[in-house]
N, C-alpha and C positions, 0 to 999 in steps of 0.2 A: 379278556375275561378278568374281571376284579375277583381278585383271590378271597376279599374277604368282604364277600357279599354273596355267597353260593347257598343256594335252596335242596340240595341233595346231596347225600353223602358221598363221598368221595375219598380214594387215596392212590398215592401215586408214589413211584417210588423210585432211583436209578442210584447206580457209583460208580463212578471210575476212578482207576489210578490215586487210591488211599484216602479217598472221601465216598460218602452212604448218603443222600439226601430222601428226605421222605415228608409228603404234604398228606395231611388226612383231616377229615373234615365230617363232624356228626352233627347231624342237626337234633338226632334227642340221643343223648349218651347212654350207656347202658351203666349200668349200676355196677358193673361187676370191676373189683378194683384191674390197677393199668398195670401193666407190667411192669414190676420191681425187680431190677438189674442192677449190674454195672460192669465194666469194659476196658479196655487198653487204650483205647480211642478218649478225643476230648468229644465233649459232644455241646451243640451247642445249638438251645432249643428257643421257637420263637412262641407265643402266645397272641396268636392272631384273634381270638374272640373266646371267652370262655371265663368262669369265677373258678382258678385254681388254686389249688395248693400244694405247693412242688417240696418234697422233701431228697435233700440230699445231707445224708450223713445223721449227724445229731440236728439239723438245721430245717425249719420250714418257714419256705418264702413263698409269701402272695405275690399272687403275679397280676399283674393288671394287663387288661386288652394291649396288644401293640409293642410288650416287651421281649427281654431276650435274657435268657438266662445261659449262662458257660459253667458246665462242668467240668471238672480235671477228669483223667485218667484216673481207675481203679477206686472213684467214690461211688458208691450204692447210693439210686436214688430213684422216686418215684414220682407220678399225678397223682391227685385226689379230687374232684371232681366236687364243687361245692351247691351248683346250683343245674340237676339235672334237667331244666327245662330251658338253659339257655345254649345255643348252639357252642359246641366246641371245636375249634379250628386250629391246629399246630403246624409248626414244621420243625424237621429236626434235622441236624445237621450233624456226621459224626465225621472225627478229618485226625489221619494221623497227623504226627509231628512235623513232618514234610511239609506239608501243606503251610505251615508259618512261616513266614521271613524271619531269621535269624533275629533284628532289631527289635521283632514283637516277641518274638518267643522267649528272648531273656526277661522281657517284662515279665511275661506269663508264669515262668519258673521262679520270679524273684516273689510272688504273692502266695499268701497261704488261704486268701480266703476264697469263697465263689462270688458269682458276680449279677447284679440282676441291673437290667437301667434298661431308658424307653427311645427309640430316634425311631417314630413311623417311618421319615421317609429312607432310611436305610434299609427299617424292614420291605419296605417298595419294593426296593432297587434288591434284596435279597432275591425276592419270588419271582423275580425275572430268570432266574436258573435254570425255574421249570419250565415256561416258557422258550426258553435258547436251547433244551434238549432237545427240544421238537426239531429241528434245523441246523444246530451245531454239531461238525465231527468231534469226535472224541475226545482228541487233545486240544483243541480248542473248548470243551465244555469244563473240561479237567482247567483250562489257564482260567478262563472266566470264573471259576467257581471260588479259583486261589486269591484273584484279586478283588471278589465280593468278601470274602473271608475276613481277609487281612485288612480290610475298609472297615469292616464291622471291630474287629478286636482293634484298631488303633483309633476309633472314636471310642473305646473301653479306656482305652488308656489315659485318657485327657474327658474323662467324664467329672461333673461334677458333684460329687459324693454322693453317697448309695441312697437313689429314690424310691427304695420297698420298704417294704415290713420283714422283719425276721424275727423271726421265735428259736428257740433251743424246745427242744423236746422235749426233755428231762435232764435233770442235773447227774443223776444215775445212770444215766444212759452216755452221755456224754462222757465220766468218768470209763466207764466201760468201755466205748469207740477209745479213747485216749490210750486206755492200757492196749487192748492190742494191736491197734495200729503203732506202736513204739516198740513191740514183740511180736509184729509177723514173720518175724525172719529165724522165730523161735517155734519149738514144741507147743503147741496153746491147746488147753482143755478147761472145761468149766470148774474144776479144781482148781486150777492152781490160779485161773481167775479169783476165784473166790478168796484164797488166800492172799494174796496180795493186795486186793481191793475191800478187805475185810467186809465183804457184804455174802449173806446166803446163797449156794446155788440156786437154788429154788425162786430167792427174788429178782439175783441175773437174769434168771430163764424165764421172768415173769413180764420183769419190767421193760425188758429187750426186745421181747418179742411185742409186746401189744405195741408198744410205740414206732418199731421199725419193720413191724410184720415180715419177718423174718428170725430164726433161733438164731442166736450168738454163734452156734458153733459153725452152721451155713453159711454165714454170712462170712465168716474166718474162713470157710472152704473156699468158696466162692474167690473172695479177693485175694488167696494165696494163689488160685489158679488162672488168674487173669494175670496176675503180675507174672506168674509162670510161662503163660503166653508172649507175654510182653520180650520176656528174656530170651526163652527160644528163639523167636524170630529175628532176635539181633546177635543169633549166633550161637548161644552156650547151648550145652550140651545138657539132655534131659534128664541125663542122672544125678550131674550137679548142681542143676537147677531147683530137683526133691531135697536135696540135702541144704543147701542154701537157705531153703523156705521153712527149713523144720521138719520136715518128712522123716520117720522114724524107717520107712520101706517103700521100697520105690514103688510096690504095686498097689500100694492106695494112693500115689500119685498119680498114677497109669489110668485107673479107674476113677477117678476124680473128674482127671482133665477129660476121658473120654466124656463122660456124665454132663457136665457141664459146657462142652466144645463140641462134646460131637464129631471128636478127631482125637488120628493119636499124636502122642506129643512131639515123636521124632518126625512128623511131616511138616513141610513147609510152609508158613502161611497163606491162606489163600487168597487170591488176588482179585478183590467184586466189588 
């Protein structure tokens, strides 16, 4: 079956052993915006047919049929959906840190930016996955999976400079992401934003939200308690983990993470 020639909607989904792979496919999209997240995980998303526009962070990249875009860990990002009469087709890829060869992962760590470029025939040989689930055991779909992965991020590596479009959102907003992502490890309120970025609460809470659909202060929840995730699972302890991030009391961290996770913080991650 040619993945990216399908007549019906469709989505499919599986993970194993520290990777989530997911293919979905609309032939008339629905208007209601895409799910605005982010996560512990890289994720790393392909654009098999559709006029999108992908925001992560302060950043929005066009993405053209056949590319692939790599998020980091713990950046907020979304679809926007530009021309709903054209089919839209993705897949998405989310893979702990395990999942990279040591060689690639220093690369990965030594970049601050994200990443968009186009190789069809990688994307091919990518949606082969879905197909090898049908028929491959377990640890065998988990090896195939690592060394489709790790093929796709070292043709990143040796790509020939960045083939998209990229826009900044706003200069405001950006100044905003900047401060507290440089102070999440701190107390953060729209105060004391406001004071040190000498701009109004009010045009924070204005201009934050309409461009990143989402309020400043959610968005500061949010990726204090993903990174909080992040930490638990490599071991520290959940009380210093609230204290670490800025947490004034641990039971608005307890009720945070539940909110948000779905879980409580002293349980162990779970394994899907």
């Amino acid at each position: 079956m040619n993945m990216t020639e399908k007549t019906d909607d469709y989505s499919y989904k599986f993970g194993e052993n520290g990777f989530w792979f997911s293919h979905s496919y609309e032939n008339n999209p629905c208007k209601n915006d895409y799910y605005r997240h982010n996560h512990s995980s890289y994720e790393l998303y392909a654009c098999m047919s559709g006029y999108i526009d992908f925001v992560v962070e302060d950043k929005l990249y066009k993405l053209p049929s056949g590319s692939f875009l790599l998020i980091k860990p713990f950046a907020y990002h979304y679809a926007s959906i530009k021309n709903y009469n054209e089919p839209y087709n993705r897949v998405v890829f989310n893979f702990d840190r395990k999942m990279i060869f040591p060689e690639i992962l220093g690369f990965l760590d030594s970049e601050k930016e994200f990443f968009v470029w186009k190789n069809e025939k990688l994307l091919g040989e990518f949606m082969q996955l879905e197909k090898a689930y049908m028929s491959y055991q377990k640890n065998d779909i988990t090896l195939l999976a690592q060394i489709r992965l790790n093929e796709i991020l070292l043709d990143l590596k040796y790509r020939d400079g960045p083939p998209h479009e990229t826009h900044i959102l706003n200069p405001s907003v950006s100044l905003i992401l900047k401060y507290v992502n440089e102070h999440l490890y701190e107390p953060l309120s729209l105060k004391n934003i406001s004071a040190n970025l000498f701009l109004s609460p009010t045009y924070i809470s204005q201009v934050f939200s309409h461009h990143m659909k989402i309020s400043v202060m959610d968005y500061i929840k949010q990726k204090k308690i993903f990174i909080a995730q992040d930490m638990i699972s490599s071991g520290s302890a959940p009380t210093a983990v609230a204290r670490q991030l800025g947490f004034n009391d641990y039971s608005t961290f307890y009720r945070l993470y539940k909110k948000y996770l779905k879980d409580n913080p002293s349980a162990p991650p779970l394994n899907n």
